[in-house]
C-alpha positions in Angstrom: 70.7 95.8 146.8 72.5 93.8 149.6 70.8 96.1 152.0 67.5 95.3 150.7 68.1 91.6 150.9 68.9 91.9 154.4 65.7 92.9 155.4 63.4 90.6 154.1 61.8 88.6 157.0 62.9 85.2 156.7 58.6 84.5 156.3 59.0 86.2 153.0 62.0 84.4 152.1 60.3 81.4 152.6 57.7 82.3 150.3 60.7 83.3 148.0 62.0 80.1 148.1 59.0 77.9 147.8 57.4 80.2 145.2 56.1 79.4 141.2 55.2 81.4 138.7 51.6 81.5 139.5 52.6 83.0 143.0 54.3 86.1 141.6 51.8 88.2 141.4 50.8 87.9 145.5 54.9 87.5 146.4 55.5 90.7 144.0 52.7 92.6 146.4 53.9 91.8 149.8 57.2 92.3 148.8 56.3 96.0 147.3 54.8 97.0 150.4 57.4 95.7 152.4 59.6 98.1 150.7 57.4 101.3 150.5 57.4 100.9 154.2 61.6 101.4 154.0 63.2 104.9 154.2 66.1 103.6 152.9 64.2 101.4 149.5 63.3 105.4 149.2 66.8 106.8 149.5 67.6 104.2 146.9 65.2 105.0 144.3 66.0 109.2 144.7 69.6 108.2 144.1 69.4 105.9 141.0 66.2 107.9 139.2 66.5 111.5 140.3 66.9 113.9 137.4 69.9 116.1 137.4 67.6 119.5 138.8 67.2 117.7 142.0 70.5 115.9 142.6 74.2 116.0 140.3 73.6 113.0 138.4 76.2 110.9 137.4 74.8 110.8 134.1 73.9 114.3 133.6 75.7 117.4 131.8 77.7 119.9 133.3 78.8 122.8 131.7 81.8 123.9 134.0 83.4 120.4 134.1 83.4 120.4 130.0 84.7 124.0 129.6 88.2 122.9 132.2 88.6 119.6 130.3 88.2 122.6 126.9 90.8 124.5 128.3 93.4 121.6 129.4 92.6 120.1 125.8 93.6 123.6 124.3 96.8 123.6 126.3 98.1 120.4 125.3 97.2 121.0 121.7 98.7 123.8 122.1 102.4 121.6 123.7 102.2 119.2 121.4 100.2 116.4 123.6 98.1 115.4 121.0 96.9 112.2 122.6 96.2 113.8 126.0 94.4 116.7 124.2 92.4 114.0 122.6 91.4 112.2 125.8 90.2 115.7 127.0 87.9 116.5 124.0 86.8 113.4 123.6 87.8 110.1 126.6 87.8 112.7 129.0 84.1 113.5 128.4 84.5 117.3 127.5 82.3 116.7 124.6 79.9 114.4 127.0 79.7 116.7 129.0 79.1 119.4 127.0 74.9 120.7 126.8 73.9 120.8 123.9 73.0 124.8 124.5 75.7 126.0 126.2 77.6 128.7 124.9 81.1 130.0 125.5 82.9 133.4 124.2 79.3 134.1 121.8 80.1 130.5 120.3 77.9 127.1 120.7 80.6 125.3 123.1 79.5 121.9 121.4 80.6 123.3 118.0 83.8 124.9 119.3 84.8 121.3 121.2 84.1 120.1 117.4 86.0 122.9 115.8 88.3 121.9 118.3 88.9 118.1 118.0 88.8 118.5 114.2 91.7 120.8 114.2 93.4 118.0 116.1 92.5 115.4 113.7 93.5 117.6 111.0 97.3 118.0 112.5 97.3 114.2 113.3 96.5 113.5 109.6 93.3 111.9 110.0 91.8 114.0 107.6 88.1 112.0 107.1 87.6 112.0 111.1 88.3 116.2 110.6 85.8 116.0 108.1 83.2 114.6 109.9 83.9 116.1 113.1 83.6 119.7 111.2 80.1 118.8 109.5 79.0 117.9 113.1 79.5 121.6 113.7 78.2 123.3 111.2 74.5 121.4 111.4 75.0 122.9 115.1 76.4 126.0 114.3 75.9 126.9 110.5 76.9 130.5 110.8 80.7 129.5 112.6 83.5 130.9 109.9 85.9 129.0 111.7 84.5 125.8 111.4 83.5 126.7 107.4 87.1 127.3 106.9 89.0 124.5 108.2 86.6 122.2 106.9 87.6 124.2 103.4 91.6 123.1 104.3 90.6 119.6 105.2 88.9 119.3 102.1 91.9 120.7 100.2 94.0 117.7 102.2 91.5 115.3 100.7 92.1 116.5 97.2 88.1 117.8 97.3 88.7 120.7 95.3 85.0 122.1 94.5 84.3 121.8 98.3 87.1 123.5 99.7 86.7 126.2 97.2 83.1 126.4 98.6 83.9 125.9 102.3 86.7 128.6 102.0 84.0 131.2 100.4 81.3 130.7 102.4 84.4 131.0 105.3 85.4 134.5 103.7 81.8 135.7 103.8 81.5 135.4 106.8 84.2 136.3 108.9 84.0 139.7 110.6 87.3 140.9 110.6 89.2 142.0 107.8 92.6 140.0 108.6 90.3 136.7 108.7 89.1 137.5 104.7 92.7 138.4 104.0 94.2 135.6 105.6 91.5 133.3 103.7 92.0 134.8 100.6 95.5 133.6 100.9 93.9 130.2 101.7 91.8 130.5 98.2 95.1 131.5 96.2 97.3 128.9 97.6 94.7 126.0 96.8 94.1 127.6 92.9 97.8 127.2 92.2 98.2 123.3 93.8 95.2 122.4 91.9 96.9 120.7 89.1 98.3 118.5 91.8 95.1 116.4 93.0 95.2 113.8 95.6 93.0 111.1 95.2 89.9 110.7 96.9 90.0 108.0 99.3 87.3 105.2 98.6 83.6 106.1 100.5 82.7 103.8 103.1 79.8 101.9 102.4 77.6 100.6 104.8 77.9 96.5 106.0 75.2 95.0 103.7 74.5 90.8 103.7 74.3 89.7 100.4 73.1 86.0 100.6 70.1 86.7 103.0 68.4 83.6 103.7 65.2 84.2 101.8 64.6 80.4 99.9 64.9 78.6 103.6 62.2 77.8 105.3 62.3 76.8 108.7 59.5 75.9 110.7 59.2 75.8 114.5 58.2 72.0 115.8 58.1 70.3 119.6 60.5 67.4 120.5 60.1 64.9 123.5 63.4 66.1 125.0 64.1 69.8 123.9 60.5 71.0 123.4 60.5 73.7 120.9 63.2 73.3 118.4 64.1 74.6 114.6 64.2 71.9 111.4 64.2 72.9 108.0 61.9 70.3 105.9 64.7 69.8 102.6 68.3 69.6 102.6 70.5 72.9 103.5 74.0 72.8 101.9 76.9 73.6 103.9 77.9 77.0 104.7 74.2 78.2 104.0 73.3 81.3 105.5 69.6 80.2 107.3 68.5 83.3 109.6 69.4 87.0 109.9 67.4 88.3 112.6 67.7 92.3 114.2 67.4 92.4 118.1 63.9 92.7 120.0 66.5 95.1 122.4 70.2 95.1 123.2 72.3 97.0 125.6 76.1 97.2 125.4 78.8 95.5 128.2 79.6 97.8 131.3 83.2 96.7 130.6 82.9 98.1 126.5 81.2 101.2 127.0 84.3 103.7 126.5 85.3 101.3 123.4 82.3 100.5 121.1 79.6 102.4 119.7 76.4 102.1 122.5 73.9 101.7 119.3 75.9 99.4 116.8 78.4 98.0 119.5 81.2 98.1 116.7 84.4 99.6 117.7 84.5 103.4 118.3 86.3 105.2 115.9 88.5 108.4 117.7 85.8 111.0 116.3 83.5 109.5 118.8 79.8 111.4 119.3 77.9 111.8 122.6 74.1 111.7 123.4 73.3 115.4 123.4 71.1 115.1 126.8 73.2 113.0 129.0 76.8 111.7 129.5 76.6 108.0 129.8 76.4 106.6 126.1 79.1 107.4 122.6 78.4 106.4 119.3 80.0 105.7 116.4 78.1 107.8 114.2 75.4 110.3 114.3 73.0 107.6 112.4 73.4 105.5 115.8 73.2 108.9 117.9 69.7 109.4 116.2 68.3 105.7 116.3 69.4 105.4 119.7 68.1 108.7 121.5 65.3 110.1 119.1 65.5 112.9 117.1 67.1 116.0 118.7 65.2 118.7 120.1 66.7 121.6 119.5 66.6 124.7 121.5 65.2 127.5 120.9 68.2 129.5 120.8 69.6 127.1 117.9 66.8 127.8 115.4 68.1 127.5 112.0 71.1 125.0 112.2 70.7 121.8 109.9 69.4 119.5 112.1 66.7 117.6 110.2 67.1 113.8 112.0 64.0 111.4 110.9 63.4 108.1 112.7 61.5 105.1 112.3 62.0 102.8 114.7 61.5 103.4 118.6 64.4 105.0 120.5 66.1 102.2 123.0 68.0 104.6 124.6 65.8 107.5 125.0 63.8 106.7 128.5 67.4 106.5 130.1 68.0 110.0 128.7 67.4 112.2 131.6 70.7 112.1 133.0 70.0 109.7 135.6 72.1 107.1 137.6 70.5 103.5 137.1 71.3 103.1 133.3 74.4 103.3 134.6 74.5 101.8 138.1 71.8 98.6 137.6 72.6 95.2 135.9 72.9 95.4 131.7 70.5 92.5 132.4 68.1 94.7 134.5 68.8 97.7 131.8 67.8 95.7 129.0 64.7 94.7 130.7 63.7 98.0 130.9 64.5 98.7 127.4 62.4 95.5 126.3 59.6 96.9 128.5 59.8 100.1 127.3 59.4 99.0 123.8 56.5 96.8 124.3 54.3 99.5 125.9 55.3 101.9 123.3 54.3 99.5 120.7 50.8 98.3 122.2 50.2 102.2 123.3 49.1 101.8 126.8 51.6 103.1 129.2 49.9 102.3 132.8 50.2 98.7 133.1 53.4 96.2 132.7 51.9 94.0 129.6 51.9 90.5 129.7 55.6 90.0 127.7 55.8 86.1 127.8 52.8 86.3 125.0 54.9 89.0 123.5 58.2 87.6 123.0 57.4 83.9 123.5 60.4 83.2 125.2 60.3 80.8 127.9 61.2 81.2 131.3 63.6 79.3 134.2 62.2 81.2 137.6 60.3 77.9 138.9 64.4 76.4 138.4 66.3 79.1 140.2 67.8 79.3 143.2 65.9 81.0 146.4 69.0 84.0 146.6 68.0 84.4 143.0 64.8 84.2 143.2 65.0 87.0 145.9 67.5 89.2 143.2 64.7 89.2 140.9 62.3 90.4 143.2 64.4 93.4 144.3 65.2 94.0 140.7 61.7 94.1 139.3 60.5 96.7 141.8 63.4 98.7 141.6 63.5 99.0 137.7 59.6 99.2 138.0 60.3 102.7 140.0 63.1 104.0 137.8 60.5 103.5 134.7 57.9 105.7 136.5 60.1 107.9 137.4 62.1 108.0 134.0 59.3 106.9 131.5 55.7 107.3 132.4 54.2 108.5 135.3 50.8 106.9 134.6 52.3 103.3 135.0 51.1 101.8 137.9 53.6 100.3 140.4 51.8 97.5 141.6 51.9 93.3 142.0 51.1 92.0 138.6 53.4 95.2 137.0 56.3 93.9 139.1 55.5 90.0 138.6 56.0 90.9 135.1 59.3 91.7 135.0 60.5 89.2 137.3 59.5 86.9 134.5 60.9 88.9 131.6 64.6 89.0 133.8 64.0 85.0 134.3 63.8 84.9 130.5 66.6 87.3 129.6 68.7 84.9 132.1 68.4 82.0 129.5 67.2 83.5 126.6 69.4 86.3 125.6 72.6 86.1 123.7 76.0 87.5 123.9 76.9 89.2 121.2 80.5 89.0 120.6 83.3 90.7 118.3 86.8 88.8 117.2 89.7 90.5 118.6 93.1 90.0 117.4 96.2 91.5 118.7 96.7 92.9 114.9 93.5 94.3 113.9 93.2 97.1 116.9 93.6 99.6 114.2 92.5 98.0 111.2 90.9 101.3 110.4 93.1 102.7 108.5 93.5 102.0 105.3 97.1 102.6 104.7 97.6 99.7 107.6 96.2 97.2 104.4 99.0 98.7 102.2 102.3 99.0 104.7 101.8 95.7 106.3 104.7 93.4 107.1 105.1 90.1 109.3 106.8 90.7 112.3 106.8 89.8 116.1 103.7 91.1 116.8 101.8 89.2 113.6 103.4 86.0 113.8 102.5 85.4 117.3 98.8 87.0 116.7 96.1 85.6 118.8 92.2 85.4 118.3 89.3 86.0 120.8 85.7 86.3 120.8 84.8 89.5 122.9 81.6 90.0 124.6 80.5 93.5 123.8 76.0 93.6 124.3 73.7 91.7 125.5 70.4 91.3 123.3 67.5 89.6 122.8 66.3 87.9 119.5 63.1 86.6 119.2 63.2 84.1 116.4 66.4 82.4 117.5 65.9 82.0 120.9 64.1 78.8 119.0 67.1 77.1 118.2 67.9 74.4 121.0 71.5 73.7 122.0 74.0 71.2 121.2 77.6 70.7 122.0 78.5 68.9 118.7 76.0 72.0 116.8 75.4 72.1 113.4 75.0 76.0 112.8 77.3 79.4 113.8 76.0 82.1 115.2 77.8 85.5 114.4 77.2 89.1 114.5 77.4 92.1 111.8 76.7 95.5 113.8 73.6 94.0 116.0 72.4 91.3 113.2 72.3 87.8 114.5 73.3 85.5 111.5 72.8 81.7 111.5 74.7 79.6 109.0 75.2 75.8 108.6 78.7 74.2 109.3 77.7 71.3 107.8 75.4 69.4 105.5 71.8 69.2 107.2 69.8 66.7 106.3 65.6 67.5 105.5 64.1 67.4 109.4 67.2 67.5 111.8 67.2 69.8 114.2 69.0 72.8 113.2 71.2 73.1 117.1 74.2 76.0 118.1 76.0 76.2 121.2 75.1 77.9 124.0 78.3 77.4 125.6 81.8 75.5 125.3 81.3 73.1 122.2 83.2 70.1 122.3 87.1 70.2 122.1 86.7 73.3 124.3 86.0 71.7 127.7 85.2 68.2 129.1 82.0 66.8 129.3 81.4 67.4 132.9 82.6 70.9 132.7 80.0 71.7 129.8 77.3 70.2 131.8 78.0 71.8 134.8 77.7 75.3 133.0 74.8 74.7 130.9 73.1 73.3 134.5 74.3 76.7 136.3 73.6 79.1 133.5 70.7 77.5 131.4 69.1 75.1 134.1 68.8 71.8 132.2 70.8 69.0 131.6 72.3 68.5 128.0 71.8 65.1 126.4 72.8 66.1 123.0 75.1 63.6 121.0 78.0 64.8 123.0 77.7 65.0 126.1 75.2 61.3 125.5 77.6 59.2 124.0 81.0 58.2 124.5 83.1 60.6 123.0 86.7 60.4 121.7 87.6 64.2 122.9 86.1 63.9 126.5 88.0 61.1 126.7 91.4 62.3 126.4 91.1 65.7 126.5 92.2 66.1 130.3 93.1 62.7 130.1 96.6 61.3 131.4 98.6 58.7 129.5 99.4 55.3 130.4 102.5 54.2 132.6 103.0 51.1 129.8 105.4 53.2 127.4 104.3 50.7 124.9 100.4 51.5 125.7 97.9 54.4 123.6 95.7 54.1 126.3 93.8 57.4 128.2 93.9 57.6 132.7 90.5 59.4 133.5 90.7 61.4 136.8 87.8 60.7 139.1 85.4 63.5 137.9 85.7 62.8 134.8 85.3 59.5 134.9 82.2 59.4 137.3 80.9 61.7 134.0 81.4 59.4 131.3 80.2 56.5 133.3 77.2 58.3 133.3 77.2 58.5 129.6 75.4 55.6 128.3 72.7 56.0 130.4 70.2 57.9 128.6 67.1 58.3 129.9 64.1 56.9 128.2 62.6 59.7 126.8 65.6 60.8 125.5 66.4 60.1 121.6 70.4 59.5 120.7 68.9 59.7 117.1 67.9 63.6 117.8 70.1 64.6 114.8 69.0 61.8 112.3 72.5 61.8 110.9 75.6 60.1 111.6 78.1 62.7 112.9 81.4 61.2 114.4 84.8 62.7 115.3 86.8 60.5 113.0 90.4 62.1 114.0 91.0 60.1 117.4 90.6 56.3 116.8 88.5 55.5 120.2 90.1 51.9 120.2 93.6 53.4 120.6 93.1 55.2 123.8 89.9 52.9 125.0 89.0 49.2 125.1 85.4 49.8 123.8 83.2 51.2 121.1 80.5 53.2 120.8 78.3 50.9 120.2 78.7 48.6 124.0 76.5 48.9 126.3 76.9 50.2 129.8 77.3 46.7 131.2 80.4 46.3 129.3 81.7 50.2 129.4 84.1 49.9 132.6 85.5 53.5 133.7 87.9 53.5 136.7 89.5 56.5 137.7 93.2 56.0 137.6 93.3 52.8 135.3 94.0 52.8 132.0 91.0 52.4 129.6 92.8 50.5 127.7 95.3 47.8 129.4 93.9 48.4 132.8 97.8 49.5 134.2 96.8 51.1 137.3 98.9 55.2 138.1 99.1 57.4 140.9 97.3 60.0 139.9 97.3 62.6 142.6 101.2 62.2 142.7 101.6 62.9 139.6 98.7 65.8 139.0 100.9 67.9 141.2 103.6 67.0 138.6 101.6 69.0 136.0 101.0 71.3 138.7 104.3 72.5 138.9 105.7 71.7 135.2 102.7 74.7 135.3 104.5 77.2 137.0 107.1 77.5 134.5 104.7 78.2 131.5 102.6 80.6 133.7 106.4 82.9 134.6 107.2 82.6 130.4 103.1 84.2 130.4 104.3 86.9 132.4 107.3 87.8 131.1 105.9 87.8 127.8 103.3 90.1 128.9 105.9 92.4 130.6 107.6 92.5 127.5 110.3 90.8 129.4 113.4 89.2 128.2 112.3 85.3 128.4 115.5 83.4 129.0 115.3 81.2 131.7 111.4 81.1 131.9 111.7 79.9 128.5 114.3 77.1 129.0 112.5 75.9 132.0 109.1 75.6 130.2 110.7 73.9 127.0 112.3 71.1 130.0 108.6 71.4 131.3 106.9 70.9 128.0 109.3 67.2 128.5 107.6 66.5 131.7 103.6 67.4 130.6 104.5 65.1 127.3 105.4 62.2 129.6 102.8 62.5 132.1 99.7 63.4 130.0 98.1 61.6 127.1 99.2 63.1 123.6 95.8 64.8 123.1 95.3 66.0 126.6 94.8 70.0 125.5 97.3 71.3 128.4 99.8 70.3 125.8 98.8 72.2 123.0 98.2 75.3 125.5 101.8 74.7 126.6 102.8 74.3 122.8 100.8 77.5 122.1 102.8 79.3 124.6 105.8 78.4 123.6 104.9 79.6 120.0 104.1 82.9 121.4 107.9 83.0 123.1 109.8 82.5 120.1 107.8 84.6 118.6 108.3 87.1 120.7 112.4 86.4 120.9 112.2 86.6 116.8 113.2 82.9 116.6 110.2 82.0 114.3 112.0 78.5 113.4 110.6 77.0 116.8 107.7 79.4 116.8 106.2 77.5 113.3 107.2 73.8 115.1 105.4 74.7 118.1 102.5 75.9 116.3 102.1 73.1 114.6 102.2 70.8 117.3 99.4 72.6 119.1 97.6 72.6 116.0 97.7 69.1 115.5 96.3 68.4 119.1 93.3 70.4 118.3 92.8 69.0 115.3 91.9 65.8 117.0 89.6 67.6 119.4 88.0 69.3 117.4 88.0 68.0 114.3 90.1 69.1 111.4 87.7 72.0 110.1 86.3 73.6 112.9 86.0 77.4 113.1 88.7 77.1 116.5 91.6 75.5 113.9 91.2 78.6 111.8 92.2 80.8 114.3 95.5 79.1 115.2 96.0 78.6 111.6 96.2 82.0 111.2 98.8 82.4 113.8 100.9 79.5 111.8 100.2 80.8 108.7 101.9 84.3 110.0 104.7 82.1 111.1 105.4 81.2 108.1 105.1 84.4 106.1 107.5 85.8 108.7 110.1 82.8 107.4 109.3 83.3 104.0 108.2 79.6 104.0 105.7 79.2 100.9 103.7 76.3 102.2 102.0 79.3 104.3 99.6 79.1 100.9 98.2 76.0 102.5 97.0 77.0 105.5 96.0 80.4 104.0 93.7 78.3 101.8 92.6 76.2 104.5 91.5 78.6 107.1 90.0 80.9 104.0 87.9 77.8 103.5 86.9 77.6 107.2 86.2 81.1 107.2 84.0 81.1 104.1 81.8 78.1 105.9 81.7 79.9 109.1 81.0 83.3 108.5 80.0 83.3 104.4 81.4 86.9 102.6 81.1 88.5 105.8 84.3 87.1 106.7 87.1 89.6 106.5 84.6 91.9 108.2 84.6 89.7 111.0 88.3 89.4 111.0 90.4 91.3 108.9 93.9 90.0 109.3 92.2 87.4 107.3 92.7 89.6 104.0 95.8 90.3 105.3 96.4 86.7 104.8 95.0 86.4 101.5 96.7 89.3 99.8 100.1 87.6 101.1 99.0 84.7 99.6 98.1 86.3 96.0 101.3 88.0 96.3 103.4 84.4 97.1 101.2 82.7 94.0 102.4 85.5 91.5 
């Protein structure tokens, strides 16, 4: 694409840079036959949208590439290397690979790479991902005896006694040779005389369901001075109310999760993963997400008669990328899921020769007019290239032309500030929360106590509906995700008309004021004047702040930026409302008039903010000297990272942070949150050491610096106190009940009964808790 930008004539750049919306179509035609006129925009498009006949796709199958990665999976089944002859069946893309006609030794080689994996599964003991992996080749291969007859000793491991018997017959029917029925008549007679001894059947998975769906709640869409369009309900919503549940207009998984979560559902992939049976790129989870994704599957000619019988309602996202070539792949996800919304629109409206107008589709606004020129120029290059890969891909009959083009340089413009990330909790204890005997054998270690929480972006998507709800860094509802449902719920009382406000970003307590507004201006193109970042505010305050050089002063030293940012705080523009929320909502945790001389209520005449003066007492510090204190008490905490990481005996690294943790504490104010990051890593090092005594007081210190950033029930306190709460389990110490109860609570308000399916060490927690109470 860089090549492309290069030559643009600076006369078209201009344009670029100057342009509006209304100019797109006109800028969207010069710039098309500017690059029709290039050999190597040609060269390009052959590359990313060629089909597999004409070029080796990157995407595409290939027969002889799965059968070696077969026959190095057999070997090291065959040595003992399970795991590597797992990553050859399956990571190693033999079964991606694989076409879905191909045969091997008279056999369907799909089936056999099944047969193959399931055998694995079977000697690994994971009997239900056997199971599965075994039905997948029969409904390819019905007529396989092999497959019929280790599904029949799989079942027999799962205590399924009709079906193995079945499996097993069926098996004996149909195997050629007389050895084969001998040897599964032996099968037959071993499993009639350990039938008295049943294992149990292992609970059925049932599918994520919501149970409180949102159905007495109605919200209505209304237009605000400063926000424009915005959310309210008319009456009251309760706490921890579940108000919208919305399924995405079109998502498209991360580049960076694409070999670990399903490319439908986006959960984590489990290790029977399944490919698309027409290219190599995408895995699912499941062949419910293999069939909503691609379409139902055609089946060759020569596989007439297996079980396939997929039925499909809604329109395949993944289907137009199909053909095994390179730009699902190679382009953007945002670009991808452009085309995906695109492709969805004109299947829905029927008309498949013109790009239809999407703004009146989707209703989403757009941010071109507010871009920069280089951007500006991306989108361009963007538009015409997916416009291309679509005709190429899609339909032939749609025109490639201005307004077609002009169109999707306003649908990316809108994805930019419109589409949400949509994230999954990850914990350094649930990575294989799967099994279900990890529930049962569970005990507090190392690896539990010092447990840490983080939201993972895994797709990109866009919902309608919500792209309604406005922004606010102090926000009233939480958006999380089951599978691809968006779910909105309250995290506090809502009064009858207030706007109903998430975050797009960093909330309060996570970053500084100018910090927020600096990425909401970069990634969102508007300035926030939401309660937070409009009004003196106890957390930007102190959160970076420094503390005073009087040792007998509470007061906060504001470093340059920052202060230049709250000084800017009081001055709300006219049209803007400081009422926006029509409810009192104040951090109550930090008293302002211990770190400030002022209130909330003073004007800006009387608000004075100097950088390097206390806010209080007005004692004047060297602040540059003593930032590159902090700089270098730094290093110490960033070698205990490492050697932590390394798995590293911490020793020294550890007694120099603990003397640096003494030099941050003096320097710093007491809620600055470098301290309860430097407290949080020192929690992690005892942990790590096995000295939980120090690990539980360093927890707690870092907790109770949060707590006054935060606030003391935010969704971010939770987390860490289920790291203290594992502490303290690990010590035996009882008063882990507390916290259990408390972050339970926080849970419930946050993410309702979905909450142990969002994070499951949370009923870890709460069985450890039952068991304490008993």
């Amino acid at each position: 694409m860089e090549k492309l930008k290069c030559v643009v004539p600076d006369r078209l750049k201009r344009r670029v840079e100057e342009s509006h919306v209304d100019d797109l179509p006109s800028l969207s035609s010069s710039l098309l036959q500017l690059f029709l006129s290039l050999p190597q925009f040609h060269q390009l498009i052959s590359e990313l949208a060629a089909e597999p006949a004409t070029q080796a796709g990157l995407c595409g199958k290939n027969e002889g590439a799965a059968l070696d990665l077969k026959e190095k999976g057999n070997q090291c089944y065959s040595s003992g290397d399970h795991s590597q002859a797992l990553r050859c069946y399956s990571q190693l893309q033999a079964l991606r690979l694989a076409p879905i006609d191909a045969h091997h030794t008279g056999k369907n080689l799909v089936a056999t790479l099944y047969l193959n994996r399931a055998s694995l599964f079977h000697k690994m003991g994971l009997s239900m991902e056997s199971l599965r992996d075994c039905s997948r080749a029969l409904e390819i291969s019905p007529s396989y005896p092999k497959v019929w007859c280790r599904r029949g000793k799989v079942n027999a491991t799962l205590g399924n006694y009709e079906d193995s018997v079945h499996d097993l017959s069926v098996a004996k029917d149909m195997e050629p040779s007389i050895g084969g029925k001998k040897q599964i008549e032996r099968e037959l007679d071993m499993l009639a005389r350990h039938h008295e001894k049943k294992i149990p059947k292992p609970a059925s998975q049932k599918s994520v369901e919501i149970p409180d769906v949102p159905s007495e709640i109605k919200l209505q869409c209304v237009k605000t001075p400063d926000k424009g369009r915005g959310m309210v309900s008319q009456f009251d919503i309760p706490q921890a109310s579940l108000i919208h549940a919305e399924e995405p207009y079109a998502v498209v998984i991360l580049k960076h999760c694409r070999e670990t979560h399903c490319h439908y559902c986006l959960n984590e992939l489990p290790a029977d993963t399944i490919p698309c049976f027409s290219c190599s790129l995408p895995l699912y989870c499941s062949q419910h997400c293999q069939v909503r994704a691609g379409g139902p599957i055609h089946i060759p000619d020569t596989m007439v008669g297996s079980n396939f019988k997929p039925t499909l309602e809604c329109i395949p996202e993944h289907k137009h990328e199909c053909q095994g070539v390179h730009w699902p792949a190679i382009l953007p996800s945002d670009v991808v899921l452009a085309g995906r919304v695109v492709v969805k629109t004109m299947e829905q409206k029927g008309q498949f020769t013109d790009v239809p107008n999407l703004s009146e589709t989707l209703g989403l606004c757009e941010s071109y007019s507010k871009m920069s020129p280089e951007s500006k120029l991306e989108l361009h290059i963007y538009s015409i290239v997916l416009l291309f890969c679509l005709h190429h891909s899609f339909s032939s009959e749609l025109s490639i032309n201005g307004d077609s083009a002009s169109q999707i340089v306003i649908l990316l413009s809108q994805i930019r500030v419109n589409s949400i990330a949509v994230v999954r909790m990850k914990s350094n204890t649930n990575d294989s929360y799967d099994q279900q005997d990890w529930f049962q054998n569970f005990s507090f270690g190392e690896a539990e106590a010092a447990s840490s929480v983080e939201q993972v972006r895994v797709g990109q998507a866009l919902y309608k509906a919500a792209s309604l709800f406005n922004h606010s860094c102090l926000p009233n509802i939480h958006a999380y995700f089951i599978s691809r449902t968006l779910l909105l719920r309250t995290t506090e009382f809502v009064s009858g008309g207030c706007p109903l406000e998430l975050s797009y970003g960093p909330p309060v307590g996570q970053w500084d004021c100018k910090d927020r507004l600096r990425f909401l201006e970069e990634e969102y193109f508007f300035r926030c004047w939401c309660r937070g970042c409009s009004e003196v505010n106890e957390s930007d305050l102190v959160i970076s702040g420094f503390c005073c050089v009087n040792p007998n002063c509470s007061g906060v030293i504001l470093d340059n930026l920052v202060a230049n940012c709250e000084k800017q705080k009081p001055k709300v523009p006219e049209t803007i409302s400081n009422e926006s929320h029509l409810q009192v909502h104040e951090l109550k945790d930090i008293d302002i008039k211990k770190v400030a001389n002022i209130s909330l209520d003073q004007t800006q005449s009387s608000f004075h903010v100097g950088s390097g003066y206390c806010l209080k007492c007005g004692s004047y510090c060297n602040f540059a000297s003593r930032s590159k204190e902090v700089k270098k008490a730094w290093t110490d905490f960033r070698r205990l990272q490492d050697s932590i990481a390394s798995k590293d005996t911490c020793g020294t690294n550890l007694t120099d942070a603990l003397r640096s943790l003494g030099l941050l504490r003096s320097i710093l104010h007491a809620y600055n949150k470098g301290i309860a990051e430097a407290e949080d890593i020192l929690a992690k090092a005892f942990c790590f050491i096995g000295d939980f005594e120090p690990a539980r007081d360093h927890c707690k210190a870092s907790i109770e610096i949060l707590e006054k950033l935060y606030g003391p029930n935010h969704i971010a306190i939770g987390y860490e106190l289920a790291k203290l709460a594992s502490i303290q389990l690990a010590l035996g110490d009882c008063t882990a009940v507390y916290n259990i109860n408390r972050l339970s609570a926080m849970f419930s308000t946050y993410y309702g009964p979905q909450a142990g399916i969002i994070f499951p060490y949370l009923l870890v927690l709460e069985r450890e808790r039952s068991r304490i109470i008993q």
